[in-house]
C-alpha positions as protocol buffer text, in pm:
chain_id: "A"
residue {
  index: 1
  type: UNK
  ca { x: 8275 y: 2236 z: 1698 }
}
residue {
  index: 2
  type: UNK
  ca { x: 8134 y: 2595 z: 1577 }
}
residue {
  index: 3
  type: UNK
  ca { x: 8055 y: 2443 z: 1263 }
}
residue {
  index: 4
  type: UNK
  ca { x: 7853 y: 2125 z: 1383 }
}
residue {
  index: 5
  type: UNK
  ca { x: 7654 y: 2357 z: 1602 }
}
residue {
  index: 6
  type: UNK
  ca { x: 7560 y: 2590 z: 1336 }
}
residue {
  index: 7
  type: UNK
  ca { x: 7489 y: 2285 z: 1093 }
}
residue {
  index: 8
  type: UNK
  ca { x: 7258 y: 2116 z: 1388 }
}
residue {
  index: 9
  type: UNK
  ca { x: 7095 y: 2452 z: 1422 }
}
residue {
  index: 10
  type: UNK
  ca { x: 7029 y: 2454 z: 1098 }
}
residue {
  index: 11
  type: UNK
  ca { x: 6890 y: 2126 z: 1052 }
}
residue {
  index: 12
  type: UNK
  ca { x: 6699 y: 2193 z: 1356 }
}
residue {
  index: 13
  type: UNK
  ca { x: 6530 y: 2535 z: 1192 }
}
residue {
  index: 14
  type: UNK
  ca { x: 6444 y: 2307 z: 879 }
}
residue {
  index: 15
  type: UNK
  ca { x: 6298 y: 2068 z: 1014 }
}
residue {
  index: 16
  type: UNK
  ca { x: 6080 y: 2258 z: 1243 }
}
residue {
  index: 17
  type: UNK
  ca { x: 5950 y: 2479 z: 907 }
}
residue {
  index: 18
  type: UNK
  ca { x: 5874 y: 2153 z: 736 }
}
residue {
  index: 19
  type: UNK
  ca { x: 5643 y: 2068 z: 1031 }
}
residue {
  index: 20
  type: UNK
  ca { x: 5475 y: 2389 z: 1054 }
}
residue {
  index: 21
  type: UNK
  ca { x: 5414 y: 2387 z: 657 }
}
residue {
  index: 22
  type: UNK
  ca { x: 5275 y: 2014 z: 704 }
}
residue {
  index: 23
  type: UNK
  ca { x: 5086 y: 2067 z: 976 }
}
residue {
  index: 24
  type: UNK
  ca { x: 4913 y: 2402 z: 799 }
}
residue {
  index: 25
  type: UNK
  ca { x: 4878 y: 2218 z: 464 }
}
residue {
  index: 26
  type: UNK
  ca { x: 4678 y: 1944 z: 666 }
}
residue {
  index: 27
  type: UNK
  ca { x: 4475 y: 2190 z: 831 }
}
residue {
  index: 28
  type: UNK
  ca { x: 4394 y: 2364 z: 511 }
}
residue {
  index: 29
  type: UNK
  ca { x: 4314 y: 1993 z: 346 }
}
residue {
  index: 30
  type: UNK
  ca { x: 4060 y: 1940 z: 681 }
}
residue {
  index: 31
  type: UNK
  ca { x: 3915 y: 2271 z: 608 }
}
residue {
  index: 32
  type: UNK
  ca { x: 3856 y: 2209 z: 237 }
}
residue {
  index: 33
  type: UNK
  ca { x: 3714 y: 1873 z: 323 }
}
residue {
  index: 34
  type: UNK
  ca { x: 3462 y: 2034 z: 633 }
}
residue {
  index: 35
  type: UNK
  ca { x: 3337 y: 2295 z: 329 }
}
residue {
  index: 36
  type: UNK
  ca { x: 3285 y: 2021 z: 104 }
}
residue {
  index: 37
  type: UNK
  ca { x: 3057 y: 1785 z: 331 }
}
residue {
  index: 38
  type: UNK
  ca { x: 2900 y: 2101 z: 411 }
}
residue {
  index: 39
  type: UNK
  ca { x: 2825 y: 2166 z: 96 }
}
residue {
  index: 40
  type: UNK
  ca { x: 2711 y: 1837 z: 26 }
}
residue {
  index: 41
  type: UNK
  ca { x: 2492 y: 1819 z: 326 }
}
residue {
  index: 42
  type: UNK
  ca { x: 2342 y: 2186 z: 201 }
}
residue {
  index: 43
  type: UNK
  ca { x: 2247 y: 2023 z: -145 }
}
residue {
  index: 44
  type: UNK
  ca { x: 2090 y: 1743 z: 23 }
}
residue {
  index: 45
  type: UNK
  ca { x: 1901 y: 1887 z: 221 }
}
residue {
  index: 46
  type: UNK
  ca { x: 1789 y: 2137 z: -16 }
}
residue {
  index: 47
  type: UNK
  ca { x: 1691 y: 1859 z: -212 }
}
residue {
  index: 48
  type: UNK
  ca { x: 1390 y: 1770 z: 38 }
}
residue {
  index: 49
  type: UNK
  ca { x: 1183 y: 2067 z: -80 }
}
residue {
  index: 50
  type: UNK
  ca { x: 1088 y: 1903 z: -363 }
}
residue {
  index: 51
  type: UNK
  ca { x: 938 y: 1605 z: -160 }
}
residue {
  index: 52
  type: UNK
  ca { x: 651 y: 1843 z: -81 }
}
residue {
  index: 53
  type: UNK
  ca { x: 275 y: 1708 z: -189 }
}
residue {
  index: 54
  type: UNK
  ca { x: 47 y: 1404 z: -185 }
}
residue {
  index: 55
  type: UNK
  ca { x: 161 y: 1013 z: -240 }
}
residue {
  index: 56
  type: UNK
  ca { x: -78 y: 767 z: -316 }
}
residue {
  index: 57
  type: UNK
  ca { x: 61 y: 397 z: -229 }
}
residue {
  index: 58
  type: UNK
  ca { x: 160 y: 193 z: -534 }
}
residue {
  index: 59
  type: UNK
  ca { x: -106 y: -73 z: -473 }
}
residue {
  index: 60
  type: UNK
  ca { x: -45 y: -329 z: -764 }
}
residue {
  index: 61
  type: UNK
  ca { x: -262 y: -622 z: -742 }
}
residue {
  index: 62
  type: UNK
  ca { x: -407 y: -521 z: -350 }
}
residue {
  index: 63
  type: UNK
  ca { x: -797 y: -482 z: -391 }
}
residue {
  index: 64
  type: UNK
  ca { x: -958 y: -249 z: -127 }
}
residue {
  index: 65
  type: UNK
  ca { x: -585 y: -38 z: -52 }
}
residue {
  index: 66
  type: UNK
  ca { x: -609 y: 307 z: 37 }
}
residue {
  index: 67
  type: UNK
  ca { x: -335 y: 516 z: 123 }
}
residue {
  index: 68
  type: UNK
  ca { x: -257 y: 866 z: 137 }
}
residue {
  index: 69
  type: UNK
  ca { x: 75 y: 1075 z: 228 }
}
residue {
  index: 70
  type: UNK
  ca { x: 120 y: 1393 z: 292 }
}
residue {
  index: 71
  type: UNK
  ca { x: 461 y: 1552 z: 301 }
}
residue {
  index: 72
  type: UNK
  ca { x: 525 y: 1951 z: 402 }
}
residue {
  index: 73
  type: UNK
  ca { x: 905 y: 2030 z: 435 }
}
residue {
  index: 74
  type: UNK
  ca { x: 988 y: 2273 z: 680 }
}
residue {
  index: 75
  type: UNK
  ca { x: 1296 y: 2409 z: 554 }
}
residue {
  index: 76
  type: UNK
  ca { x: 1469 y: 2308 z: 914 }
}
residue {
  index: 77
  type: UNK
  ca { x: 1555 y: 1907 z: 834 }
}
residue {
  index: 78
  type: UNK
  ca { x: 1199 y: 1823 z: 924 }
}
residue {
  index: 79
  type: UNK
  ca { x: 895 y: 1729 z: 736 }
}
residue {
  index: 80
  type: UNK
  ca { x: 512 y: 1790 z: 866 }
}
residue {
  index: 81
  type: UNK
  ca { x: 324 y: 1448 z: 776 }
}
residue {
  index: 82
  type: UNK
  ca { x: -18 y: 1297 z: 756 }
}
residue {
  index: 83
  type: UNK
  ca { x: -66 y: 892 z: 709 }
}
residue {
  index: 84
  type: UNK
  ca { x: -391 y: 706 z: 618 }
}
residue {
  index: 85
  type: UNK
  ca { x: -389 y: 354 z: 549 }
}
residue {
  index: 86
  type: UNK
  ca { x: -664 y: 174 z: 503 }
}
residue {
  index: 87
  type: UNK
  ca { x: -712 y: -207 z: 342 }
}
residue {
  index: 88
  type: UNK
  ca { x: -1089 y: -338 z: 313 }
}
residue {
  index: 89
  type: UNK
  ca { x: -1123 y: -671 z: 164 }
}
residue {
  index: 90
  type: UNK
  ca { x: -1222 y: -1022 z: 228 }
}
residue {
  index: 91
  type: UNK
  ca { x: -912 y: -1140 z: 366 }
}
residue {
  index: 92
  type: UNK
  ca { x: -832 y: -881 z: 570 }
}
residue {
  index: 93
  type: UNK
  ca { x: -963 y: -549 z: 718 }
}
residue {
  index: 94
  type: UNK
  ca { x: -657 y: -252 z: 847 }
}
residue {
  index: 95
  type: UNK
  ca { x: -676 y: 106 z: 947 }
}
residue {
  index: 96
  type: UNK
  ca { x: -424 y: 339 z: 1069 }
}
residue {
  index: 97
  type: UNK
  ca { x: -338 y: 710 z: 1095 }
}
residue {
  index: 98
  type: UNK
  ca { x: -44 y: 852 z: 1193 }
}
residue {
  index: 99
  type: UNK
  ca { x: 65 y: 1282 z: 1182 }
}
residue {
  index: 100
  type: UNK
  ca { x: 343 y: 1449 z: 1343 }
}
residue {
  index: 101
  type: UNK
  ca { x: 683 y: 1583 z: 1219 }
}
residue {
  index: 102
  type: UNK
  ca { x: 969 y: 1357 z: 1043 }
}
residue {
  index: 103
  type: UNK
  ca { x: 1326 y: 1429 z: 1141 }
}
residue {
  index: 104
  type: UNK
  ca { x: 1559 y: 1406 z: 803 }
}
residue {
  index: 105
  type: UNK
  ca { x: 1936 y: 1328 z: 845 }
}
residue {
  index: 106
  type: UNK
  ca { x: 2175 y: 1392 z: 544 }
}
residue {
  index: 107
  type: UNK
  ca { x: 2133 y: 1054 z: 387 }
}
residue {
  index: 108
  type: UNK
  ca { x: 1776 y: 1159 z: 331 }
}
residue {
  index: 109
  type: UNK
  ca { x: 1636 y: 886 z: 572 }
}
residue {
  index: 110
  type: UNK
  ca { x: 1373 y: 1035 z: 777 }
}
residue {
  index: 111
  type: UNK
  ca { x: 1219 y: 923 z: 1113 }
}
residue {
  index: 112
  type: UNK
  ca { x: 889 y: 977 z: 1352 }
}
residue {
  index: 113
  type: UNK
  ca { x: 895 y: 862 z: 1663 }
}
residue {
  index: 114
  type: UNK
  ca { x: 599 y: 855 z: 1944 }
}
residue {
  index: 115
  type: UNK
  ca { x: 672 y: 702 z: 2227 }
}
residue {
  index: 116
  type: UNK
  ca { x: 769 y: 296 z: 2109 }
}
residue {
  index: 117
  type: UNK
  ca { x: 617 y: 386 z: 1770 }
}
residue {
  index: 118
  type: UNK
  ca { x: 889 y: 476 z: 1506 }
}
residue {
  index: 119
  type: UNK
  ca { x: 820 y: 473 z: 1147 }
}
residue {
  index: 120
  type: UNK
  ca { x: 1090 y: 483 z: 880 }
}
residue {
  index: 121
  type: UNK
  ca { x: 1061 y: 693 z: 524 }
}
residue {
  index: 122
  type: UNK
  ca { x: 1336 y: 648 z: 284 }
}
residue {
  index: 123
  type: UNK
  ca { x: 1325 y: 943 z: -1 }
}
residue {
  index: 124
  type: UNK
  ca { x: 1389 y: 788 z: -320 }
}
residue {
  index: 125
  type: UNK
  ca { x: 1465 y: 1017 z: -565 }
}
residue {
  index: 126
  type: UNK
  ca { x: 1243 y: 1038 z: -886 }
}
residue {
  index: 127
  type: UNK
  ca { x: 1143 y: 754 z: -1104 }
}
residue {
  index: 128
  type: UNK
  ca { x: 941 y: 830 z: -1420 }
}
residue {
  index: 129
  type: UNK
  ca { x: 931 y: 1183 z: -1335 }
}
residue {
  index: 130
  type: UNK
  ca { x: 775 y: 1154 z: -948 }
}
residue {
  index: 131
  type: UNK
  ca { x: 898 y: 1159 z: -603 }
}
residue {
  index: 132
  type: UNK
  ca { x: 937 y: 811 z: -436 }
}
residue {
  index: 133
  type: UNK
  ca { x: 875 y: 775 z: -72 }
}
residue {
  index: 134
  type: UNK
  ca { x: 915 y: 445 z: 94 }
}
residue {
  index: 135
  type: UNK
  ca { x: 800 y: 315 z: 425 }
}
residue {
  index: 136
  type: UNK
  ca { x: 934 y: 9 z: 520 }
}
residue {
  index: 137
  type: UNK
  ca { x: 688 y: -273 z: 683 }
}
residue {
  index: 138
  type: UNK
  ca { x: 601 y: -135 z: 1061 }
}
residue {
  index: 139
  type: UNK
  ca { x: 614 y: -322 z: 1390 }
}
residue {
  index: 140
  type: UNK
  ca { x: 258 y: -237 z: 1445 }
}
residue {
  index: 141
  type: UNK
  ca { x: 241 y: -392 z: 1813 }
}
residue {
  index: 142
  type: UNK
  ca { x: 417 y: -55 z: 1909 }
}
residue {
  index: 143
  type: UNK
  ca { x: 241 y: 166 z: 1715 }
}
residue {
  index: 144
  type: UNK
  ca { x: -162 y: 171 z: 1876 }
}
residue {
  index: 145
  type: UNK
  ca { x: -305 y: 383 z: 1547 }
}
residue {
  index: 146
  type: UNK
  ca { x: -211 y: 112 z: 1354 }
}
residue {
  index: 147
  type: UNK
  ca { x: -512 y: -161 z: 1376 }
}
residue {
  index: 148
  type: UNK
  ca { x: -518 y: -499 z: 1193 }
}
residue {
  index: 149
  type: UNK
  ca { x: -343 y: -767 z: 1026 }
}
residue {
  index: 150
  type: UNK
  ca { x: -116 y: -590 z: 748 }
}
residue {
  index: 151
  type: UNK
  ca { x: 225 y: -471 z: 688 }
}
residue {
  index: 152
  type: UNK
  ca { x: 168 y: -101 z: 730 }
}
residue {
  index: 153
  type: UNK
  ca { x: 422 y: 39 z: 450 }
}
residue {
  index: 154
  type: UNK
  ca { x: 505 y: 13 z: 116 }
}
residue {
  index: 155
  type: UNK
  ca { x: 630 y: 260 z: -164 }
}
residue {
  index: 156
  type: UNK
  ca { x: 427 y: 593 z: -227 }
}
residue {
  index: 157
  type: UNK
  ca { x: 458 y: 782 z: -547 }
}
residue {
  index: 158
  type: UNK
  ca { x: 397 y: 1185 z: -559 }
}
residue {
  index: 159
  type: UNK
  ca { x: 41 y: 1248 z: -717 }
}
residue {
  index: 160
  type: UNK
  ca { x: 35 y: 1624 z: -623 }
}
């Protein structure tokens, strides 16, 4: 009887060494894992200072498009913008302005939001050597700056 409790005391002290081992190898793995999307999200974000300057819309075939971005990173996630889009033509005639301060998550989607009016940029990466910034096409009924018939967005290449 001696025996079988010394063998189940045994077993027992194994087995409770195996946990503790697992259970500190899978807190070292979560550890590892935390540093490396911290890393990640480090580079990423460091990434954004080079999003600083002037865009010009690519206007392709759009007669009377004017558009102007101005991006200022901030070193804190957040970008200081101004927006002027204009469009004077026969068809149509649009205006808008928008400034204030885009919010940057890790994905590098940014976001400005006054009041109902939020506005969407998406930095691209480079192509041909520039900075892409796109804004997708704008519910303009929320947005009161934004005057006309047009689809307030479109892809902005780095000029400056």
């Amino acid at each position: 009887m001696r025996s079988t409790f010394s063998y189940f005391f045994v077993v027992v002290i194994f087995l409770v060494l195996g946990a503790c081992q697992a259970s500190q190898k899978k807190a070292e793995e979560t550890d590892n894992n935390e540093e490396q999307v911290t890393k990640e999200n480090e580079e990423a974000y460091q990434a954004l200072v080079g999003y600083s300057g002037t865009y010009q819309i690519e206007s392709g075939e759009n007669e009377g498009l004017s558009s102007k971005l101005t991006l200022q990173y901030n070193n804190d996630k957040t970008f200081d913008f101004t927006w002027n889009f204009e469009v004077h033509s026969e068809e149509t005639n649009c205006t808008g302005k928008l400034q204030g301060k885009i919010l940057v998550d890790n994905t590098q989607h940014g976001f400005y939001q006054e009041g109902d009016c939020i506005v969407h940029f998406n930095f691209n990466g480079i192509y041909n050597g520039k900075f892409l910034v796109e804004i997708p096409p704008i519910e303009k009924s929320s947005c009161q700056t934004l005057q006309g018939e047009c689809a307030f967005g479109g892809t902005y290449v780095m000029v400056e």
